[in-house]
Structures are given as C-alpha cells and as structure tokens.
N, C-alpha and C positions, 0 to 999 in steps of 0.2 A: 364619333368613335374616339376622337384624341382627348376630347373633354370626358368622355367616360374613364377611360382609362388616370385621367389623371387626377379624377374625384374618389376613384376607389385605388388607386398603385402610387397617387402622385408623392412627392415627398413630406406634403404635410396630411397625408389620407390617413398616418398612422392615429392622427390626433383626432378625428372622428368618427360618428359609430356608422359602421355599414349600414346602407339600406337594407330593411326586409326580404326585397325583390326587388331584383332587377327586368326588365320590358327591353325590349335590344331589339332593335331592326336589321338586316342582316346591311339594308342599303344604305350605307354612309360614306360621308363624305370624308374624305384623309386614311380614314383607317377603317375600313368595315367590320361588321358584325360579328363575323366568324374570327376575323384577329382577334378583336375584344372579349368575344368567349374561349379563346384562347390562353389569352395573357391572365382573364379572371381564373381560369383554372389552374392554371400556370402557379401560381402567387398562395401559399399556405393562409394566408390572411383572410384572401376571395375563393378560394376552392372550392367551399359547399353553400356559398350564395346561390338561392337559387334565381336564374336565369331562363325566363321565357323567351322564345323566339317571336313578333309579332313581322310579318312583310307579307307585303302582296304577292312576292316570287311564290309559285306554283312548281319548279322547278324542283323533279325528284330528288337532285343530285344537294342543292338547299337544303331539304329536307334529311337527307342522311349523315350528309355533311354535318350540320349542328345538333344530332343526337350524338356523332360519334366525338364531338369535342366535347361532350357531357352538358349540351342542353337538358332543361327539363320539362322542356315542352316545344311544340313549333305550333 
C-alpha cells in the first residue's frame, strides 16, 4: 500500500503517466487497500483511475466498504 501510494501520489508521480488500471488488494501490509483507494480518490490527478478490488476476503462489509470509496469493481 505505501509503494502504491507513492508510485501514483509520491513527489516525483507528477513526472509519470498513470497506469491504465489499477488491481488493489484490500490486504496489505503498512497501509491497506481501502486507505489507498482512498487517498487515489482523494488526489484530482488519481480520481478517475479506475481501481479494481482483487482479495480473498468474502466479508460483506469489504465489499460495500470499497464501492462506497468509489471502487470499480470487487
């Protein structure tokens, strides 16, 4: 999650092109999934990257949880 965030937010991200897509697990390690889809929506830059949810959690609350941060898929 820290190296996500600092490959698409960090301070030299201005000087590369976004990924296509982003693949996010919700289960990481430092900073999880749901942060980092967070912070990408957060940021005018990553806002409308779109951002799949991929994890093994089955857990409803996962699942509503990262549509309502503006996943675009789980």
């Amino acid at each position: 999650g820290e190296e996500a965030l600092d490959y698409l937010l960090g301070a030299d991200a201005g000087s590369r092109e976004l990924p296509s897509l982003v693949l996010l697990d919700i289960n990481l390690p430092k900073v999880d999934g749901l942060t980092v889809l967070k912070h990408i929506r957060g940021h005018a830059r990553t806002q409308r990257l779109p951002v799949v949810i991929l994890s093994s959690s089955t857990e409803e609350q996962d699942l509503a949880t990262s549509y309502d941060n503006g996943a675009n898929s789980y």
